[in-house]
Backbone as a ProteinNet text record, in pm:
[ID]
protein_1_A
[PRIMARY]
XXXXXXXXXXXXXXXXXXXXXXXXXXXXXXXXXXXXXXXXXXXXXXXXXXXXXXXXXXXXXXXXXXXXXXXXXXXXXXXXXXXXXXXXXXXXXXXXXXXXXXXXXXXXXXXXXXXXXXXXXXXXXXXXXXXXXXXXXXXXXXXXXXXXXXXXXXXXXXXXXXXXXXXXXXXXXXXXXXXXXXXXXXXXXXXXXXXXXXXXXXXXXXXXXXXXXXXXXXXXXXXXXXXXXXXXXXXXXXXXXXXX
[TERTIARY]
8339.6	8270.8	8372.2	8339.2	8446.5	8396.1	8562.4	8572.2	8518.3	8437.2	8404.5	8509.1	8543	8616.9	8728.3	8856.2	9037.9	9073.6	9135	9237.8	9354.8	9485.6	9582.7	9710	9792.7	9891.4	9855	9719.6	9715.7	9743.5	9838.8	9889.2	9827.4	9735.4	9653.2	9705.5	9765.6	9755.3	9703	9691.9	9655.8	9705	9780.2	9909.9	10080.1	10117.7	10188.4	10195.1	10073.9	9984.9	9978.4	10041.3	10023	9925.2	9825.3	9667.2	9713.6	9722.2	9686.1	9840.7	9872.9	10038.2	9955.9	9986.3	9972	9843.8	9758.3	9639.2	9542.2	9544.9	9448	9354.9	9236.3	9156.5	8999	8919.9	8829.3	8676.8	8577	8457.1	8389.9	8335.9	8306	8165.2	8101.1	7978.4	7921	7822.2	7696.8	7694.4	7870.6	7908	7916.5	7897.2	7923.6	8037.5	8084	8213.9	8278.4	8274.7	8307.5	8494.7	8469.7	8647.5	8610.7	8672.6	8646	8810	8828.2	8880	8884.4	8957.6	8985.6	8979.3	8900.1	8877.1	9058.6	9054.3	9192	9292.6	9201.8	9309.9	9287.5	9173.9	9209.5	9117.6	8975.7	8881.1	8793.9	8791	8662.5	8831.6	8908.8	9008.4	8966.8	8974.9	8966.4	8866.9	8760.8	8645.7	8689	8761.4	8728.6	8865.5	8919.6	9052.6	8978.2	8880.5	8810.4	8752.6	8700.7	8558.6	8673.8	8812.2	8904.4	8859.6	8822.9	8765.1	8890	8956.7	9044.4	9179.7	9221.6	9341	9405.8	9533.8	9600.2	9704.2	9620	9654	9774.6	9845.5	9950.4	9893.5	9909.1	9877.1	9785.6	9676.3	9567.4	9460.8	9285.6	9208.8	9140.6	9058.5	8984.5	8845.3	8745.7	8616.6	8572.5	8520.4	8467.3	8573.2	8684.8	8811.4	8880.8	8828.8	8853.8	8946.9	9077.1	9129.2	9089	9061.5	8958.2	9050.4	9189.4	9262.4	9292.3	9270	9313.6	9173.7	9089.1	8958.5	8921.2	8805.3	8750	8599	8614.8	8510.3	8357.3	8320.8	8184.2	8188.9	8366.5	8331.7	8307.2	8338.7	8374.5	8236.3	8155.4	8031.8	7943.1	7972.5	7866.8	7903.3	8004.8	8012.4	7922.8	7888.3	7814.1	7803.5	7921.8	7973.4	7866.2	7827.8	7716.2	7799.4	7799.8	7872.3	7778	7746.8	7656.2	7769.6	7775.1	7903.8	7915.2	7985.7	8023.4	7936.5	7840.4	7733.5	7649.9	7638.5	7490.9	7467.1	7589.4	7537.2	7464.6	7314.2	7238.7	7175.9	7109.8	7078.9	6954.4	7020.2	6877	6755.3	6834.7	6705.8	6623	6673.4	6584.3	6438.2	6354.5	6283.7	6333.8	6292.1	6327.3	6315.3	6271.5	6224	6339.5	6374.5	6471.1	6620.3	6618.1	6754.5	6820.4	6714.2	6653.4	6678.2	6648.8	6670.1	6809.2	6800.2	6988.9	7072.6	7050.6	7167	7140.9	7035.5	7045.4	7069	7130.1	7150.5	7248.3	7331.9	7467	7401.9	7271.5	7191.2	7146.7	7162.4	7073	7041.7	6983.4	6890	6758.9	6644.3	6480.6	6453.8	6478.4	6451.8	6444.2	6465.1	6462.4	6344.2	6263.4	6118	6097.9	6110.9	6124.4	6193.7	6345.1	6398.3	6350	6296.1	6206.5	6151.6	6049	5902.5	6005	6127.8	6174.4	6229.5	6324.4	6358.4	6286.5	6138.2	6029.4	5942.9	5966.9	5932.5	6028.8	6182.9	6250.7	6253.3	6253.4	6213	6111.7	6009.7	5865	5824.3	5896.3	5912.6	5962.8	6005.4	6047.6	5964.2	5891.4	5775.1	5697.2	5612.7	5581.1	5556.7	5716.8	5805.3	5819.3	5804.5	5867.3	5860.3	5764.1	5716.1	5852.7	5888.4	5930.8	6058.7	6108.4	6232.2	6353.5	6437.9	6502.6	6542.7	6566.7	6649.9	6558.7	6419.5	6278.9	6282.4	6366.7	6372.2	6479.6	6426.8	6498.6	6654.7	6718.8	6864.4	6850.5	6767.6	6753.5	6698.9	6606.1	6540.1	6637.5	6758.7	6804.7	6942.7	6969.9	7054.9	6998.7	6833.6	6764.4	6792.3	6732.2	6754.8	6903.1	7038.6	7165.8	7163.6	7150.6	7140.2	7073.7	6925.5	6839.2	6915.8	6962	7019.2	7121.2	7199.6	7300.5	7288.7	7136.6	7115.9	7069.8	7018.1	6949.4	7107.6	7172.4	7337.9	7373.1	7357.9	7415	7332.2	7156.9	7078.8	7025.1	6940.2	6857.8	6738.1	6705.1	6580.4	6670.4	6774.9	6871.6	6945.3	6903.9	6965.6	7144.9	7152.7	7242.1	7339.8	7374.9	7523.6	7605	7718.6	7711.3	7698.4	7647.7	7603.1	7718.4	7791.2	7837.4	7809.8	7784.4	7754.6	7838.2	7899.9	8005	7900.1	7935.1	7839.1	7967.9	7970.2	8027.7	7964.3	7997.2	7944.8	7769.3	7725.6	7547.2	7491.9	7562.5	7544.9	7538.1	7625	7662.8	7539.6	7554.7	7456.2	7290	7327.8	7155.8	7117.3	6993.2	6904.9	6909.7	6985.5	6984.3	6879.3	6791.6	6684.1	6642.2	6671.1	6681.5	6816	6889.6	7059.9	6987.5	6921.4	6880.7	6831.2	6725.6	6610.6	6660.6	6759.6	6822.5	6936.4	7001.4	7072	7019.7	6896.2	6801.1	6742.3	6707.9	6714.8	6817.9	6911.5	7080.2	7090.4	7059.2	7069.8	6940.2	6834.8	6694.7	6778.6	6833.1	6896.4	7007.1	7080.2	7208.6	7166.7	7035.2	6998	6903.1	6794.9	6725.1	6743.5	6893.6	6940.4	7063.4	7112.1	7290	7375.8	7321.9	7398.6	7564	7626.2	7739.4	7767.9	7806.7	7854.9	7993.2	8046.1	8174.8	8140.2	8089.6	8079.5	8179.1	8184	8297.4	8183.2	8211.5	8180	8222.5	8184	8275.3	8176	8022.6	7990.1	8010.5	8092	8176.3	8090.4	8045.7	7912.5	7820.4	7730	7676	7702.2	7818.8	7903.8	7913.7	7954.1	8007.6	7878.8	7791.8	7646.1	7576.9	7628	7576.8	7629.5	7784.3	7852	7930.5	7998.1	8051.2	8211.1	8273.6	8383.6	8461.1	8564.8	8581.9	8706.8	8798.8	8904.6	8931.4	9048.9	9050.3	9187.3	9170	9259.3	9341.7	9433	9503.1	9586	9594.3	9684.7	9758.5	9636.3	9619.6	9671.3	9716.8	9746.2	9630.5	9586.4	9522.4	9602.3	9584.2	9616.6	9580.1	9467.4	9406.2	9228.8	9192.6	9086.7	9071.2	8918	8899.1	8743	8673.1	8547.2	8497.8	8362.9	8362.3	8358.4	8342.2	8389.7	8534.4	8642.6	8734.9	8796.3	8738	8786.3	8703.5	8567	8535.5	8627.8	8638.6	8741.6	8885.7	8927.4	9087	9093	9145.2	9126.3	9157.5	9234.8	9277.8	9123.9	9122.4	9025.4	8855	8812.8	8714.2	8759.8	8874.5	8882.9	8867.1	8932.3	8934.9	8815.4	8718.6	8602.1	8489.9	8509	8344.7	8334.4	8419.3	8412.4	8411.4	8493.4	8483.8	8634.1
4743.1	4856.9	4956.6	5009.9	5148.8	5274.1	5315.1	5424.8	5524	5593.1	5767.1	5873.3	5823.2	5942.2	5883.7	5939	5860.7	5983.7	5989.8	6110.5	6025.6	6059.7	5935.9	6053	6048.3	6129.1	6271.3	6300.4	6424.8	6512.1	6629.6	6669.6	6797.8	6864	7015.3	7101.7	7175.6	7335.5	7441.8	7508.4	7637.7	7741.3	7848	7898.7	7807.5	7837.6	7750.2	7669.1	7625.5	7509.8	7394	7330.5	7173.1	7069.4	7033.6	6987.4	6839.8	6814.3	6701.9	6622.7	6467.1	6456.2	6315.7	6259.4	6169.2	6136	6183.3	6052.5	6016.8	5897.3	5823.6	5736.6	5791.3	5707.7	5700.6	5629.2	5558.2	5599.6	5667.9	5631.8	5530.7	5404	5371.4	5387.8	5409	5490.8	5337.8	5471.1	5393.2	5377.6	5395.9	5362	5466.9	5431	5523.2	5500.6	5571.8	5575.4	5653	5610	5718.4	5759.8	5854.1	5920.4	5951.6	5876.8	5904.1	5967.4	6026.8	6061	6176.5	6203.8	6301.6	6437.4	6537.2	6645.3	6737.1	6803.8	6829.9	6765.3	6619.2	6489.9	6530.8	6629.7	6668.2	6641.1	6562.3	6551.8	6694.2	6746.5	6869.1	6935.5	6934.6	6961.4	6895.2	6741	6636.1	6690	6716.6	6764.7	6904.3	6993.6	7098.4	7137.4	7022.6	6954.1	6941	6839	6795.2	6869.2	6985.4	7081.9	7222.2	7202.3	7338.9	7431.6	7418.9	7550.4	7579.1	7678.3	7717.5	7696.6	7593.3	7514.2	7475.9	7459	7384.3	7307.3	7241.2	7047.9	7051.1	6925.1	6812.3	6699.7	6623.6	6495.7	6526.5	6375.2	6385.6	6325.7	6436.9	6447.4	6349.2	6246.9	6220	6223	6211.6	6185.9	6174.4	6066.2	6002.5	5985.7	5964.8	5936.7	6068	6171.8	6298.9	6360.3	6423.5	6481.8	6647.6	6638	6755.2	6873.8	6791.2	6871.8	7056.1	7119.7	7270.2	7309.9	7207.7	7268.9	7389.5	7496.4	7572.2	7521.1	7564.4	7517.1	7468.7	7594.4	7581.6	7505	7457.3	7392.7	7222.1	7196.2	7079.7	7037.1	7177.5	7145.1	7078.5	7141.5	7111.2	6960	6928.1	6812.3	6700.5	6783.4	6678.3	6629.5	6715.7	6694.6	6805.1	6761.5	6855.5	6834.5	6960.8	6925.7	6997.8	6948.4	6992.7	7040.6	7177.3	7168	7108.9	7121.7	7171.5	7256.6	7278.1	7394.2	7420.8	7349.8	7323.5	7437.4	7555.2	7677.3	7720.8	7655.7	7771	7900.7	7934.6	8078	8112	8173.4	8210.6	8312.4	8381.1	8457.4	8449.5	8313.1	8267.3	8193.7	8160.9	8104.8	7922.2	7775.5	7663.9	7661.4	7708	7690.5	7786.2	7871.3	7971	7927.2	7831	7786.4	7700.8	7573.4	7495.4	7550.1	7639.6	7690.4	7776.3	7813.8	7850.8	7765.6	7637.8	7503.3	7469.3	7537.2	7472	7623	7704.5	7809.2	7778.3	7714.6	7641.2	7573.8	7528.9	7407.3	7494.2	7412.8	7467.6	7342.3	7204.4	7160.8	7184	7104	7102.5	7033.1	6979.7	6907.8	6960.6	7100.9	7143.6	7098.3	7191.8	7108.4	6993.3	6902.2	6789.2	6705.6	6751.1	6751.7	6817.7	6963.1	7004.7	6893.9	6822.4	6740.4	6632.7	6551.1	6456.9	6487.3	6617	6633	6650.1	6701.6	6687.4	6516.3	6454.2	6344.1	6269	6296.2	6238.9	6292.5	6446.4	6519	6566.3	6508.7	6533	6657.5	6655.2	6801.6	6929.7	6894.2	7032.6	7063.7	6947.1	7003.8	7081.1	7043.7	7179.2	7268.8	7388.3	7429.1	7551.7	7532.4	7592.2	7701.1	7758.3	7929.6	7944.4	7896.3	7923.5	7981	8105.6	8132.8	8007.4	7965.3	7885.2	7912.3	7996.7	8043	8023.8	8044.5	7905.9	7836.6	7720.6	7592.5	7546.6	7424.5	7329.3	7280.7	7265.6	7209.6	7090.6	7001.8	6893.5	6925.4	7011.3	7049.7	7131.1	7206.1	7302.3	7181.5	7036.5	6943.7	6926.2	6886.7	6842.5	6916.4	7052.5	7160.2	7149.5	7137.1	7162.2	7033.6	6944.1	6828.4	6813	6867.9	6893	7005.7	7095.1	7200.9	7127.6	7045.3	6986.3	6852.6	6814.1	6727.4	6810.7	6921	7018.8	7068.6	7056.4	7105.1	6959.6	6852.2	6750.4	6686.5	6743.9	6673.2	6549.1	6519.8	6316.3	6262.6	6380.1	6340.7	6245.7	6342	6353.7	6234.6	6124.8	5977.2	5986.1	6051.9	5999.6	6019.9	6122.5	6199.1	6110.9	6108.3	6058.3	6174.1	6100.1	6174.6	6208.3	6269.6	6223.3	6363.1	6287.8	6415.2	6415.7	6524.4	6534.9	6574.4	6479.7	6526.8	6543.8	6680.5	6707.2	6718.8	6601.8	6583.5	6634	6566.1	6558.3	6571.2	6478.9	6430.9	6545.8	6649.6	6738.9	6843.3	6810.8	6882.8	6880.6	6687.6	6687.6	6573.6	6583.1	6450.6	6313.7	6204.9	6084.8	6049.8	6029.4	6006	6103.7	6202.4	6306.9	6240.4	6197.5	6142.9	6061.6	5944.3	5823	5813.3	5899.9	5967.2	5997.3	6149.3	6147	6054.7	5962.5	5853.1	5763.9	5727.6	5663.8	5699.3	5848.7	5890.9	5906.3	5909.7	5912.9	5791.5	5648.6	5492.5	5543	5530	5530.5	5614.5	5778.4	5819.7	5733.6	5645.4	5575	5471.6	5427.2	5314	5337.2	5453.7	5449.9	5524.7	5637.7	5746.9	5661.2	5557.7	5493.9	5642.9	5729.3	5822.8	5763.4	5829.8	5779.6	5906.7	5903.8	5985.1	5932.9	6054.8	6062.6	6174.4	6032.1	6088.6	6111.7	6198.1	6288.8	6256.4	6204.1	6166.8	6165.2	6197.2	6162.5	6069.5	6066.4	5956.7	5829.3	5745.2	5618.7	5536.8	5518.1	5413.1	5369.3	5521.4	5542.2	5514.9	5581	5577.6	5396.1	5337.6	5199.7	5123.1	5155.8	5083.7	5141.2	5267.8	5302.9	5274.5	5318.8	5294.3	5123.9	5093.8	4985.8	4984.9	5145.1	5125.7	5242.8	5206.2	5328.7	5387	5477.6	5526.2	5580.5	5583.4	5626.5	5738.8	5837.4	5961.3	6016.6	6044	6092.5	6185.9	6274.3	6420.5	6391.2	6434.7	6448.5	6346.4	6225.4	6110.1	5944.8	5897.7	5757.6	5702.2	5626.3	5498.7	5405.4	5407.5	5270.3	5260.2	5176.3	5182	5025.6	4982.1	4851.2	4881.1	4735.3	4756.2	4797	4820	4838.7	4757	4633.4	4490.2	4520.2	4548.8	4525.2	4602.6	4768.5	4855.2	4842.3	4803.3	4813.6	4691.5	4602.2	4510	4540.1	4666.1	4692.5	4751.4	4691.3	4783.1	4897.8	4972.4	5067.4	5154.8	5120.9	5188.7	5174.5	5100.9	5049.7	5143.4	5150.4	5236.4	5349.4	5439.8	5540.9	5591.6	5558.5	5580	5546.8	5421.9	5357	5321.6	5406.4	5355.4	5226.8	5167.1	4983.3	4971.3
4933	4872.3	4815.6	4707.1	4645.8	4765.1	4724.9	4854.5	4787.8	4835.9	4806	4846.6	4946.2	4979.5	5018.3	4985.1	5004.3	5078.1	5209.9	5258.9	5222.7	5152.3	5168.4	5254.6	5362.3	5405	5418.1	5507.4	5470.8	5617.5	5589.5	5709.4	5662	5801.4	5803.1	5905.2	5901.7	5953.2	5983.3	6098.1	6106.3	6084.6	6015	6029.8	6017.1	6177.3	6209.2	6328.9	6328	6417.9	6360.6	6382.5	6310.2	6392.7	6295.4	6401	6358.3	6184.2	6146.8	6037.7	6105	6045.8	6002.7	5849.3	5789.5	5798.8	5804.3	5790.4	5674.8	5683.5	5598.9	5626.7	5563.7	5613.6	5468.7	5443.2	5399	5450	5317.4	5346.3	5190.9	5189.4	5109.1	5047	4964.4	4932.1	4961.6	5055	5103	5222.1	5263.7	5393.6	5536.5	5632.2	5751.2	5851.9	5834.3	5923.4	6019.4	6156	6267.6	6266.4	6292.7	6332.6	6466.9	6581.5	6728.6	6781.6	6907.8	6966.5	7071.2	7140.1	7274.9	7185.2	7299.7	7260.1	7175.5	7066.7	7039.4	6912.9	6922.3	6856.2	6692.2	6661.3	6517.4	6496.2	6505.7	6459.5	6355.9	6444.2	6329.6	6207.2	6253.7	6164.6	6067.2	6070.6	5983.4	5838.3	5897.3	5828.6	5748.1	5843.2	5754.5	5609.6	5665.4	5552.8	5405.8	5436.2	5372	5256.8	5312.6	5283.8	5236.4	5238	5247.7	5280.3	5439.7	5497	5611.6	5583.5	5669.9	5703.7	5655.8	5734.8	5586.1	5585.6	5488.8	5528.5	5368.4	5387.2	5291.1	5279.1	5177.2	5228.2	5097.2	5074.4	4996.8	4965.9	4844.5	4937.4	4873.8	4927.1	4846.8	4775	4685.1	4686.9	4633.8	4622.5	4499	4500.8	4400.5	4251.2	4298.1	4198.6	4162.9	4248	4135.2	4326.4	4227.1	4415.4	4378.2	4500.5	4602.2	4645.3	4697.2	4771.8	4714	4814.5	4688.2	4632.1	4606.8	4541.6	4613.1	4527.3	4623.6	4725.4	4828.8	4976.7	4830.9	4758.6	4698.5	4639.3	4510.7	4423.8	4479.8	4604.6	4676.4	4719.1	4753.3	4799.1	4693.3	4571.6	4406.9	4391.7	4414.6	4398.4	4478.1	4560.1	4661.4	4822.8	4850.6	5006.1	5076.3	5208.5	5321.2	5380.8	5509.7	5647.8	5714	5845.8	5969.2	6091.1	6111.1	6165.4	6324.6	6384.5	6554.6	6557	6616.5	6700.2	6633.8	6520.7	6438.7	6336.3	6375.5	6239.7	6180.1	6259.9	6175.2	6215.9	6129.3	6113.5	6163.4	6293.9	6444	6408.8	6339.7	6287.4	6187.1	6099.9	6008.8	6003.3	5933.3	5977.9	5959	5982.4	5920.1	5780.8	5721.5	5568	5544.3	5556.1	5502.1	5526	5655.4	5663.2	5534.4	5532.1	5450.9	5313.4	5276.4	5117.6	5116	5195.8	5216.9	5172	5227.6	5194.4	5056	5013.5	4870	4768.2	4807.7	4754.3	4655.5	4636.6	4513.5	4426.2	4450	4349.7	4213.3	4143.5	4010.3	3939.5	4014.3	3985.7	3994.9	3982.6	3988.2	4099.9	4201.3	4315.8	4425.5	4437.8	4591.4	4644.6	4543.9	4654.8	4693.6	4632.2	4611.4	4762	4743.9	4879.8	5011.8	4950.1	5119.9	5143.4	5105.1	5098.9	5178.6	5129	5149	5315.3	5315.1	5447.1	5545	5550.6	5670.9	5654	5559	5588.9	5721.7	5734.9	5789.6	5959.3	5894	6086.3	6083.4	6143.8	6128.2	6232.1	6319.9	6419	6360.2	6260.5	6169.1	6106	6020.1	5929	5978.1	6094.4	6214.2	6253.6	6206.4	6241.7	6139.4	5988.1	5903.5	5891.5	5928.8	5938.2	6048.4	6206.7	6317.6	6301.6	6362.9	6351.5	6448.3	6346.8	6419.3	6567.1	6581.1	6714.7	6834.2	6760.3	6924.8	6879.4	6818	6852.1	6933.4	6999	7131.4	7047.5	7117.4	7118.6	7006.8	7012.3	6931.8	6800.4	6822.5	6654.1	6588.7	6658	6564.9	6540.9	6574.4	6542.4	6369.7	6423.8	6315.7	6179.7	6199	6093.6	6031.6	6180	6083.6	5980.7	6034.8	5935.1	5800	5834.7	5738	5603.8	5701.3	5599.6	5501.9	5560.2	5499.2	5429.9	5414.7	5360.9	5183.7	5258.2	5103.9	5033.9	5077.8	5015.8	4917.6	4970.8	4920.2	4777.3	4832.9	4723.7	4760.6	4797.7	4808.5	4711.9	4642.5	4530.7	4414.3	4385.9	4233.3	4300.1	4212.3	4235.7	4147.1	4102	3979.8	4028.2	4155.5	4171.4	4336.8	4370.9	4468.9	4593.8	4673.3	4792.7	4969.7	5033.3	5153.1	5222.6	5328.3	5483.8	5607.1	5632.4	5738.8	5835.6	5970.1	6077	6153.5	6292.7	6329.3	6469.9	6565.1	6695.4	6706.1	6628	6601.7	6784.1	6825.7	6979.7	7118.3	7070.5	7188	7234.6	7387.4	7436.4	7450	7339.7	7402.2	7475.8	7507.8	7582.1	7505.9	7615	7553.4	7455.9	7487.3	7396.5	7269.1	7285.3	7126.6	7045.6	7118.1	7054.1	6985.8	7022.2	7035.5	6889.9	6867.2	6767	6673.3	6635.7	6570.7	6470.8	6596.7	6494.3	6399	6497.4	6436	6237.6	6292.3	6136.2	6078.3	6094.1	6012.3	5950.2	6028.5	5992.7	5883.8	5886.9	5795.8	5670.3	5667.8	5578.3	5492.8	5520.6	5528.5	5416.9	5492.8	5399.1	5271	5300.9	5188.4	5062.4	5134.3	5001.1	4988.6	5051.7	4983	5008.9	5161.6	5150.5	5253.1	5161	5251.7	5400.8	5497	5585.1	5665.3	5715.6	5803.9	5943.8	6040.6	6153.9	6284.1	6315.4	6439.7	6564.8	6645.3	6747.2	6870.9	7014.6	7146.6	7184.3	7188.1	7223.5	7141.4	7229.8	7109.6	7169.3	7250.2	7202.5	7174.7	7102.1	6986.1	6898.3	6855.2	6721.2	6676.1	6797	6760	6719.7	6766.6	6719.9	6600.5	6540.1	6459.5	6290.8	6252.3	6171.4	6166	6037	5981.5	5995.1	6030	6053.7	6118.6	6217.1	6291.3	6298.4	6285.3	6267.9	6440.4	6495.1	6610.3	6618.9	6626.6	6625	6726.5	6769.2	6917.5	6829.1	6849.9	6839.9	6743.4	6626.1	6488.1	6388.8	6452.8	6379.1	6392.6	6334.4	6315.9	6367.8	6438.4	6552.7	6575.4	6510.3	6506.2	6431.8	6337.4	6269.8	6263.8	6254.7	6243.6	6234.5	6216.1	6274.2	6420.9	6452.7	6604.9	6694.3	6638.4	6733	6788.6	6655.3	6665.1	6755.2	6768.7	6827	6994.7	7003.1	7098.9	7193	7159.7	7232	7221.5	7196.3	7260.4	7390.7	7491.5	7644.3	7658.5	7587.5	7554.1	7549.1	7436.4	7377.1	7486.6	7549.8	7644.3	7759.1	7771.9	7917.4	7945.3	7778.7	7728.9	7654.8	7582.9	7560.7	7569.9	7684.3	7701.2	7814.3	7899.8	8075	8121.5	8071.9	8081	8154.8
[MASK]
++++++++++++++++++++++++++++++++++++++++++++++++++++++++++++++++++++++++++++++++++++++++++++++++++++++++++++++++++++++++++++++++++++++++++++++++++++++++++++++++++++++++++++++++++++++++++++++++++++++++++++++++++++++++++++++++++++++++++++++++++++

C-alpha cells in the first residue's frame, strides 16, 4: 500500500529535553498502525511531532507526498490530519453537538452536517446525547465524542481528500467492554471511510488484534516494527507487554 504518512529520522524536543532520536516509521492509507511502548518511550511525543504542536523536530515529516515538517498545527490539520488527544480534550462545558462543530471549525466545506448525521450513525450513544453538556457524560462517551470530534476535523462525507486520525491511548481508564466497543467502531471506521489511523496504545493486546502493523518504541527510538504476529512472538516483547 502507498504510505500516507513517512516520519523519516525524526528527532523531537522539548526545550532542551530530548524525547525523540531518529525515528521512522509508516502509515499506509487505508492502513492502521499501532506505535506501542512503556509509559515515557515517546509515544504521545510521536503524535504531537506530527501535528507541530509543541516540541521541535529535524528530519522529514511527510503526508500524502507533501513534507509537513515546520508546517503550521492548523495548516496540517486542513490537510486532513484529526488527533483525539491523551485525556480526550474535550470541552466540559459544552454541549456534544457543540464539541462536534468545534472540530469542524477550520472546514469550509458543505458536509458538516452531513458528517454530524455520519458520526452519530457510528456512536449511537452520542446521538442521544447532543443537547447534553459533555462534562455528564461517562468516561467512555466522552472517548466517543473525542474521537467523534476528531473525526469532524478530518472530514468522512468528502471522499476526494485523504483522511488520517491520531488516537492517543483511546483505551485509558475505561471498562473492558467499552474498550471492546469502541475499537470495534474504529475497525467499522477503518474499513468503510479507507480512513487511515496511527494508534498509541499500552493495551498491546488490543492494539495487536486490531491494526496491520506495529512499531515498538523504548526511550524515544524504534526498536522494533513488524506485523503483530511478528511482534507478538518476540519474548521480549510477550513478557513486556502481554504478561506471557
Amino acid at each position: 500500500m502507498t504510505a500516507l504518512l513517512q516520519l523519516d529520522g525524526v528527532d523531537a524536543d522539548y526545550g532542551a529535553t530530548a524525547v525523540l532520536r531518529g525515528v521512522s516509521l509508516e502509515v499506509p492509507e487505508g492502513g492502521m498502525v499501532a506505535l506501542l511502548g512503556a509509559n515515557g518511550a515517546g509515544k504521545t511525543t510521536t503524535l504531537r511531532a506530527i501535528c507541530n504542536m509543541g516540541v521541535r523536530t529535524r528530519g522529514q515529516i511527510r503526508f500524502a507526498g507533501r513534507r509537513i515538517d515546520g508546517v503550521a498545527t492548523e495548516d496540517i490539520v486542513r490537510l486532513g490530519i484529526g488527533h483525539a488527544p491523551e485525556g480526550r480534550g474535550t470541552f466540559l462545558s459544552l454541549t456534544v453537538e457543540e464539541n462536534l462543530r468545534l472540530g469542524a471549525l477550520m472546514r469550509r466545506d458543505g458536509h458538516i452536517a452531513d458528517d454530524i448525521t455520519r458520526v452519530r450513525g457510528y456512536f449511537p450513544k452520542l446521538s442521544d446525547r447532543m443537547q447534553q453538556q459533555a462534562g455528564t457524560l461517562s468516561g467512555g462517551e466522552q472517548q466517543m465524542l473525542a474521537i467523534s470530534r476528531a473525526l469532524m476535523v478530518v472530514g468522512i462525507a468528502e471522499k476526494a481528500r485523504p483522511r488520517l486520525l491520531l488516537l492517543d491511548e483511546p483505551s485509558f481508564g475505561l471498562a473492558p467492554l467499552v474498550v471492546q466497543d469502541i475499537f470495534k467502531i474504529l475497525r467499522v471506521i477503518n474499513r468503510e471511510e479507507n480512513m487511515s489511523m496511527l494508534l498509541v496504545e499500552q493495551n498491546a493486546r488490543l492494539a495487536l488484534e486490531l491494526v496491520g502493523h506495529v512499531y515498538l518504541l523504548e526511550t524515544g527510538r524504534v526498536v522494533a516494527n513488524g506485523s503483530p504476529q511478528q511482534i507478538a512472538a518476540d519474548e521480549t516483547v510477550r513478557r513486556a507487554y502481554l504478561g506471557q
